[in-house]
C-alpha positions as CSV (number, residue, x, y, z in Angstrom):
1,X,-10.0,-131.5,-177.6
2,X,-9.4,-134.0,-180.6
3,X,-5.9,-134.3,-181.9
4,X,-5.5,-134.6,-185.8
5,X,-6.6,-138.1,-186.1
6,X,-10.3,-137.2,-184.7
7,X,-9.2,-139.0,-181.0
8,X,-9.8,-137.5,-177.9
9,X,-6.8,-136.2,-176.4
10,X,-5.3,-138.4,-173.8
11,X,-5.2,-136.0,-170.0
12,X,-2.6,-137.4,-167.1
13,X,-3.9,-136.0,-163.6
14,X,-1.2,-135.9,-161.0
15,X,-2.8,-135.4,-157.3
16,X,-2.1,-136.4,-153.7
17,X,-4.6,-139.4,-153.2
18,X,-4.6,-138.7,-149.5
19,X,-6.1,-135.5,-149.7
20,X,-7.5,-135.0,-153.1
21,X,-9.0,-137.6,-154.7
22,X,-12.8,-136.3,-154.6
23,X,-11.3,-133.9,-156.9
24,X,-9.5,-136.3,-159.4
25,X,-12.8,-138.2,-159.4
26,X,-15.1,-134.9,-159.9
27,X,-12.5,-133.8,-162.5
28,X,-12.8,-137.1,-164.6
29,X,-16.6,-136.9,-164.5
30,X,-16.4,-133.3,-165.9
31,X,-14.9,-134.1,-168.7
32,X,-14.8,-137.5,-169.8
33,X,-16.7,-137.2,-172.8
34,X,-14.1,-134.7,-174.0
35,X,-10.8,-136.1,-173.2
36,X,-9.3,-139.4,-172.4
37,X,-8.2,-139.5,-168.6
38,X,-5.3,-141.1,-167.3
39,X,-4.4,-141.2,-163.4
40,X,-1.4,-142.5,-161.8
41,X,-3.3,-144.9,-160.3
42,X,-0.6,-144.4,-157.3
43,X,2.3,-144.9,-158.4
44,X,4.0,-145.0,-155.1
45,X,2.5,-148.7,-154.5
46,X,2.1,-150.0,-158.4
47,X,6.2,-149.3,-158.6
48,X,7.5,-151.0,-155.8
49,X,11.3,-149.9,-156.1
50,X,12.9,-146.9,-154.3
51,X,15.0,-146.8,-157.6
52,X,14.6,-142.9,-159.0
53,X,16.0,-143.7,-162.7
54,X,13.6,-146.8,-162.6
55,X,10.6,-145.1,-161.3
56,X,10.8,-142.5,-163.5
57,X,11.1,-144.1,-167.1
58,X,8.0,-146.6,-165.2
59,X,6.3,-142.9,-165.2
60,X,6.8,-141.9,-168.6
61,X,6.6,-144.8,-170.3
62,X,3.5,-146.3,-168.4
63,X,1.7,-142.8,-167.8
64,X,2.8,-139.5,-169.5
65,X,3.7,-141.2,-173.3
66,X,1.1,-140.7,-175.1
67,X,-1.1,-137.7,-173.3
68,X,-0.6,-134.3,-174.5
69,X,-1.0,-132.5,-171.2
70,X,-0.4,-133.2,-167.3
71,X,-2.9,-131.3,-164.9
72,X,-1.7,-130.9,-161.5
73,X,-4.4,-130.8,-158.6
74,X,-2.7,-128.6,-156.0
75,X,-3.9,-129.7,-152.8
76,X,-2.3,-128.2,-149.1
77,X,0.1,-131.4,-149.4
78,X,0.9,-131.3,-152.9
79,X,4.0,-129.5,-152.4
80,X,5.7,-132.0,-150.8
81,X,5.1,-135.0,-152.5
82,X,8.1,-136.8,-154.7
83,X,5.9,-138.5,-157.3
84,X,3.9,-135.5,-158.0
85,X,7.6,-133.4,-158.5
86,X,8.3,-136.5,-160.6
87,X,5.4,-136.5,-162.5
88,X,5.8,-133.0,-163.3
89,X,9.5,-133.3,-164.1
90,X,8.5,-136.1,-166.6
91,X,5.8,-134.2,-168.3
92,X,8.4,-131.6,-168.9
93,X,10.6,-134.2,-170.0
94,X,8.5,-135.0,-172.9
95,X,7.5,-131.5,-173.9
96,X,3.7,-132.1,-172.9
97,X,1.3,-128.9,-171.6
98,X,0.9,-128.7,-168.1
99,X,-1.9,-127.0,-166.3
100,X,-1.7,-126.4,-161.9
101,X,-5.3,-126.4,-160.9
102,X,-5.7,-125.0,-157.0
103,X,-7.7,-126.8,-154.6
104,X,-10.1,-124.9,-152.3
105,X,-8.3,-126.3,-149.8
106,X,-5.5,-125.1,-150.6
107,X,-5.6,-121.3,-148.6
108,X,-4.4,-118.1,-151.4
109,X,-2.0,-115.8,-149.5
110,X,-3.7,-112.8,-150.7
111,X,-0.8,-110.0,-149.6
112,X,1.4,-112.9,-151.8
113,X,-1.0,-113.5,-153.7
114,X,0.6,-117.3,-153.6
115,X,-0.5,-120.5,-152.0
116,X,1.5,-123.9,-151.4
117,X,2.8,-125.5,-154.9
118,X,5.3,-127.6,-155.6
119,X,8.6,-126.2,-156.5
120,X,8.8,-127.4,-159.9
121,X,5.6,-126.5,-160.9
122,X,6.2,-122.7,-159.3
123,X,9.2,-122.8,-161.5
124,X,7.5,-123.1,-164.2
125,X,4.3,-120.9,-163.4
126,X,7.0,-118.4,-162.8
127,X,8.1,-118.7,-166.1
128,X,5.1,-118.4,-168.1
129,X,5.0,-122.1,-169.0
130,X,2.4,-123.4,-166.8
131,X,-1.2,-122.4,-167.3
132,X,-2.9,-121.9,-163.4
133,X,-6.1,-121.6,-162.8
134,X,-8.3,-121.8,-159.5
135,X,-10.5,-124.8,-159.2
136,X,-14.3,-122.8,-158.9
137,X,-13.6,-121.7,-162.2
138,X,-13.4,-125.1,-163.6
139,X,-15.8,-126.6,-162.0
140,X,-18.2,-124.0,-162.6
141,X,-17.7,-123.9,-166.5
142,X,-16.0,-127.8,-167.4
143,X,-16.1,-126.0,-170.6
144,X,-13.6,-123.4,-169.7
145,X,-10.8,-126.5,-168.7
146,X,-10.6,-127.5,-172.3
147,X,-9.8,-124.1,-173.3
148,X,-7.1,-124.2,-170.6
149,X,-5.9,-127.7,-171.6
150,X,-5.4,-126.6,-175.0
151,X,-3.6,-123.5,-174.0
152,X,-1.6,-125.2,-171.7
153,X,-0.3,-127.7,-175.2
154,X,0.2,-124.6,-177.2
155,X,2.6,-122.8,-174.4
156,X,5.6,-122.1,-176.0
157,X,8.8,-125.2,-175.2
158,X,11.2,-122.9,-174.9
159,X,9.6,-121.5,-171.4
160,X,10.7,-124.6,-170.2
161,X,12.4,-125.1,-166.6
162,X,13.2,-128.6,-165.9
163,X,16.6,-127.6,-163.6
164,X,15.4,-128.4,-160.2
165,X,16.3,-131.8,-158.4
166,X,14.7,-134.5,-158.1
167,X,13.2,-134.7,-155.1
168,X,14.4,-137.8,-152.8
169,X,11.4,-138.0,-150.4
170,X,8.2,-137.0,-149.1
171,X,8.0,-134.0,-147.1
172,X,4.4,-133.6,-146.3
């Protein structure tokens, strides 16, 4: 929870403020006290340039340097949304753990056992990289989501799938 100069660890949370941002609020109250909290404060209107290159080192530069780990609140829109694939791509960019937390409102598939994510991030929870985890069980035990966070830094760089496009628009 503290990186080796007794700090708290700096969290980025990427979420559709549309639909989800009760849960980036609840999430920041949950564990404040534990790690630092950066949002993307929505990036869509603080960059005002359609410019991908641009928009993206705005991303990393402004909001992913200097965190250690990217949580991703999966709403039922999630999967469509450019800066969210963005702010995943630059996360894996830069090496950093990233953890997929589902929404409730986000509906489980249970003969798939799957649900609506975005690509990238299914890539990569494919792959072993990503560490997912169903929201009850973090809000129930706020405890539990630093064990994930960390286990979502030590995941292994090599898992890595960063391959995908860019995605050019919005498509939910």
């Amino acid at each position: 929870m503290y990186n080796l100069y007794g700090q708290k660890r700096k969290v980025f949370i990427s979420y559709h403020h549309a639909g989800d941002q009760w849960y980036c609020n609840t999430l920041g109250e949950l564990i404040t006290d534990v790690f630092d909290i950066a949002t993307d404060r929505s990036i869509d209107r603080a960059i005002d340039s359609d410019n991908p290159e641009y928009v993206m080192r705005r991303i990393r530069e402004n909001h992913i340097s200097g965190t250690s780990c990217t949580i991703v609140l999966v709403g039922p829109e999630t999967y469509g949304r450019k800066y969210i694939d963005w702010e995943i791509k630059a996360t894996l960019d830069k090496q950093h753990g990233l953890l997929g937390i589902n929404l409730p409102e986000n509906p489980i598939n249970h003969q798939l056992n799957s649900c609506s994510k975005p690509p990238r991030l299914q890539d990569n929870i494919d792959n072993g990289y990503v560490v997912w985890e169903q929201w009850n069980n973090v809000f129930m035990d706020p405890s539990y989501l630093k064990e994930l966070i960390e286990r979502a830094i030590a995941q292994p760089k090599r898992l890595i799938n960063n391959t995908r496009m860019m995605m050019t628009r919005n498509t939910s």
